[in-house]
Structures are given as structure tokens and as C-alpha cells.
C-alpha angles and dihedrals in degrees: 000000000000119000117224111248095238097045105092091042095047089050094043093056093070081058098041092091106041127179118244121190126250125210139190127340121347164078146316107180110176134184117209114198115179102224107203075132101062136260102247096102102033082053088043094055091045087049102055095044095058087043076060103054089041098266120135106247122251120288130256106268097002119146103183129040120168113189131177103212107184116291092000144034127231123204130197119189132172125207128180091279111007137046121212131206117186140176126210137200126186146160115056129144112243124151095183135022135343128313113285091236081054107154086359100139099158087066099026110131091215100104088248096160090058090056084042084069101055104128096234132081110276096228092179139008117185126183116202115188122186124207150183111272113305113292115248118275098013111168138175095266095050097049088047081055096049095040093042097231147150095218129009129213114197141166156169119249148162079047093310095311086128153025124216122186123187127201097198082202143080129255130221092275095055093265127142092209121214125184128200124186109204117196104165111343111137111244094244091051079044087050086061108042081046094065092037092052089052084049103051093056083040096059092035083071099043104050083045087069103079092048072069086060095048096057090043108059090016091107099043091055087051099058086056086053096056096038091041082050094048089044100061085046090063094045110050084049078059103052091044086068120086087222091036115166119207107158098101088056083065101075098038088046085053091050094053091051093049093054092044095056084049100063079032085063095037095054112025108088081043093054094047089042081057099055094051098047085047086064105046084048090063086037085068101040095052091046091058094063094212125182146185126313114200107238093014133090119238124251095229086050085054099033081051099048096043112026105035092073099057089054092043093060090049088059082044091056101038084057094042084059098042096052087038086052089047095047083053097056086043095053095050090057097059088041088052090045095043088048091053094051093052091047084054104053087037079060095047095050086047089058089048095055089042090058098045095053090043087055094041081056095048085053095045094044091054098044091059091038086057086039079050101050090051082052108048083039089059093048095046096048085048086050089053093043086060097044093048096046096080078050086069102047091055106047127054119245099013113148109207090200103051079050090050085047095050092051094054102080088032085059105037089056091048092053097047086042088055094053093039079057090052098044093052092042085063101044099057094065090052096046083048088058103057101041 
């Protein structure tokens, strides 16, 4: 039977991130790069530095790799838009407390300056560090000491087998720090909060970045909004006059259109991008089951009171586009509309015009075929009066003028007969055409 070409790779996705188990005291260290440059030399430089240590480099289209390296793992792991490298440390033996080289990156044995050398941006670098159970009288103040933060969120989860306290903020080395205190989680359920815990400060930055977006191109989204609203202003005055003028709405109306697709195209994968990290954020902090932890305030309260806004206005902003987007439409609608009318009754008035010379020319050609029939008739009636004077001459009692007289109305009728039969020569072939 064929297989078909995606179905190994479909089914091994939901393998590419496994958990690993964690146990005793330690460390998770990670290193978040946005890659809208590209990967080839961050993989180039990880390549060449486990080369170095004797490792084979990473594969060709591979998304996940997971290495012990002697004393430590490393993890690399790439995603649609970041790549993540991350250390981890495990294993050692603390009943209370956290290490005593906790957040010490100057003497950490993880090989952090190399890290520190990796030719991207470093977006986010989180440092998780796991502990024994909590140390007697921890407070607030004492954890906002140890985590060197300005706030600090912190809870109880797994049924109060562990305390996890978050900085939301980032130390003198760079660092977002995280604690957990671990009295009795297995290591592979602590495998897994691990990774969700990374996760859940992973996800906090990136669904921050398109509240970047938001500040950024707020104002000038705001300036469409005011010239769009005095637009319509405008236009609707117009349309109220009987003689009402839009046309020069038209181009500002098409400036504005063309501005507003710009920041569209500018935001809305980041939006959207927002909207998706913002889920998996609440994904991991649902799966963590926290509650409450006496003296300290809550992640989801924090997260809620600070976060929240700054979603919020990028769905703000992401509604604020789409009805904008829609009043333009509308506007040019009614512009389109207006301008038709005006071309119609230009048209009408044209048509006018058109009549009242046409009927001015009637006029005028009438008027010279009746001045040309008196003409012709004159020079007619002269012609006979030379052919009939030798007439005269020859019988006896011919009056050349009583002749002249007799051959006006004969030639006048000849001569309107002649141009009747013109101008309806010339109209059958018109009448022809359009038929």
C-alpha cells in the first residue's frame, strides 16, 4: 500500500517536543531569537560549537534536538517565528531552598557566554531555577530581593506540592528569573511544568509584540480616522446641494485607503500572531492548576492587571482597522454614487446643449434653403428671360415679362423639389445606419 508523502511527518509532530523528566535541584536557561532573518547563521554557529564538543550538528529540517552534553543538555528548538536555545541542569540533591549559585551567571558552569555570542538579537532570555521545598519565613519582600524585581507573581500548584514565583522582569545579566520550590512532584510531572513554565514567560513576550505594533502605527491610524471622519462630513454637505462637487474627495479618500492597507499589511499577521500566542499563554497557565499562595499576589491577578490591557488594545486596534476599512468602503460608495450623478446630469445638460444648437441649425439651414430657393429662383427666372427674348423678337405680341413672371412659381417649385430630393437622399442612409 502507498503511503502517503506527509504522514510520517504529521504523526511525528505530535513527538517533536517531548517531555523529559526533571529531577531533583536545578536549572532551565533559554535563549529566545525572533527569526524573520533567517536561521542559517544561528544554526551555523550551533553547529560549529558542538562540532566542537564531539556532537554531530543539527539535521537538515529538523525542528527539535535535544543533546546531554556532559554535565548539562542543550536544546534547540525552532518554532514559525523564533528559535530557542536552551541549557539544562538537573539532578542535584537540595532539601530546602534553591542552589546556592541560584541567578549567578558570572560563575555558572552552563557555557552562557557562549550563548551570549550567538549573531541574532537575543528577544528573551528566561532563567528558571528548581529547588528543594520553600525555605521558612519567605515573604514577598524577600523573594523580590532574591529575583531582583520590581513585582513579584507567585502561587501554589500541583495541590500545594510546589511554589512557583515569577519576576516578569528582567535582572542585571539579561535574565527574566523564575523560582520553583519542589516538595514532592515526580520528576517526569516536573519534566513537564518545567517546559510549561518556560513556555508561559515565552509566550508573555511574544504576544507582547504586537502591542509594539500597536504604538507604533496607533497615531497614524488615528489620523485616517479623523480625515476619513471629516470626509464623510464633507461629503455628505455636498451631496445635500443640488449642485453638489465631490470629485476632489476622491483623491484624498484614495490616499487614505492606500495608507490604511499599509499599516493593514504591516499588522495583521502580527495581530493574528497575537491572538494565538495569547491563547497558548492562558493554555499554560491553566494547565498548571495554580492557587492561591498566602502574602503573595497570583500570576493570573498580575498577568490580568497588566497584561490584559495591552491585548486588549490590540484587539482594539485590530477592530478599529477592520470598521475603518469598512467606512471607507462605505464612503466610496456614496463618492462613486455622487460622481455618477453628476456625470448624469452633466450628461443631461450636454444633451441639452446638443439639442438647442441642432435646432438653432435646423433653423439656420431652413432659413438659407428657403434664401436658396429665392436664389436659384432669381437666376432661373433671369436664364428664361434670355432664352425667351429672341422670342420676342420673332412673334408678334410676346411679352418677355408676363413669360418671366409665369416661370417664377414653375421654378421655384423645381428648384424646392430638387433640394426636398437632397435632403432625403441624405436621410435614408442615416436612417439605414441606425436600423
Amino acid at each position: 500500500m502507498e503511503e502517503h508523502a506527509l504522514r510520517r511527518s504529521l504523526s511525528d509532530e505530535l513527538h517533536a517536543r517531548a517531555f523529559h523528566d526533571f529531577d531533583g535541584a536545578g536549572r532551565f536557561v533559554r535563549y529566545v531569537f525572533l527569526t524573520d532573518g533567517g536561521t542559517a547563521d544561528i544554526l551555523a554557529y550551533i553547529n560549529e560549537f558542538l562540532v566542537a564538543n564531539g556532537q554531530q550538528s543539527i539535521p537538515e529540517g529538523s525542528k527539535f534536538l535535544r543533546l546531554e552534553m556532559g554535565g548539562y543538555a542543550i536544546r534547540v528548538e525552532q518554532h514559525t517565528e523564533f528559535l530557542s536555545v536552551s541549557f539544562i541542569e538537573r539532578g542535584y540533591s537540595k532539601a530546602t531552598g534553591l542552589l546556592d549559585d541560584a541567578f549567578d551567571a558570572a560563575n555558572a558552569t552552563l557555557p552562557l557566554a557562549w550563548a551570549r555570542g550567538i549573531p541574532a538579537p537575543v528577544f528573551h532570555a528566561i532563567w528558571l531555577e528548581i529547588g528543594g521545598k520553600p525555605p521558612r519565613g519567605i515573604t514577598p519582600e524577600k523573594m523580590q530581593a532574591t529575583m531582583q524585581s520590581r513585582a513579584i507573581a507567585s502561587n501554589l500548584f500541583s495541590d500545594g506540592a510546589a511554589q512557583l514565583h515569577f519576576s516578569f522582569d528582567i535582572d542585571d545579566s539579561g535574565f527574566a528569573r523564575i523560582a520553583m520550590f519542589n516538595e514532592h512532584i515526580s520528576p517526569n510531572r516536573m519534566g513537564r511544568v518545567v517546559q510549561r513554565v518556560v513556555e508561559l514567560e515565552t509566550y508573555r513576550m511574544l504576544a507582547l509584540l504586537g502591542f509594539a505594533g500597536v504604538r507604533e502605527h496607533g497615531p497614524t491610524l488615528g489620523r485616517i480616522e479623523r480625515t476619513v471622519g471629516g470626509l464623510t462630513t464633507d461629503l455628505a454637505a455636498q451631496i445635500r446641494q443640488s449642485q453638489g462637487q465631490v470629485q476632489q474627495l476622491l483623491s484624498v479618500l484614495s490616499s487614505q485607503a492606500a495608507d490604511l492597507e499599509e499599516i493593514y499589511a504591516k499588522t495583521s499577521y502580527r495581530l493574528a500572531a497575537t491572538k494565538a500566542y495569547e491563547a497558548i499563554l492562558m493554555d499554560r497557565i491553566a494547565s498548571l492548576q495554580l492557587s492561591r499562595l498566602a502574602g503573595f499576589q497570583g500570576v493570573s491577578g498580575f498577568l490580568g492587571r497588566r497584561m490584559t490591557p495591552a491585548l486588549d488594545s490590540c484587539r482594539a486596534f485590530a477592530e478599529r482597522l477592520s470598521r475603518l476599512s469598512e467606512r471607507i468602503t462605505r464612503a466610496g460608495d456614496l463618492l462613486r454614487t455622487q460622481t455618477e450623478m453628476i456625470i448624469q446630469r452633466q450628461n443631461r445638460d450636454l444633451l441639452q446643449s446638443m439639442n438647442a444648437r441642432a435646432r438653432q441649425q435646423l433653423r439656420l439651414q431652413q432659413t438659407v434653403e428657403r434664401l436658396s430657393v429665392a436664389a436659384v429662383t432669381y437666376y432661373g427666372v433671369g436664364l428664361v428671360g434670355y432664352l425667351a427674348k429672341p422670342l420676342s423678337l420673332a412673334v408678334r405680341g410676346w411679352d418677355i415679362n408676363m413669360v418671366k413672371a409665369a416661370a417664377v412659381p414653375v421654378i421655384a417649385f423645381l428648384v424646392w423639389l430638387a433640394i426636398r430630393g437632397v435632403r432625403q437622399h441624405i436621410k435614408e442612409p442615416e436612417e439605414d445606419s441606425e436600423s
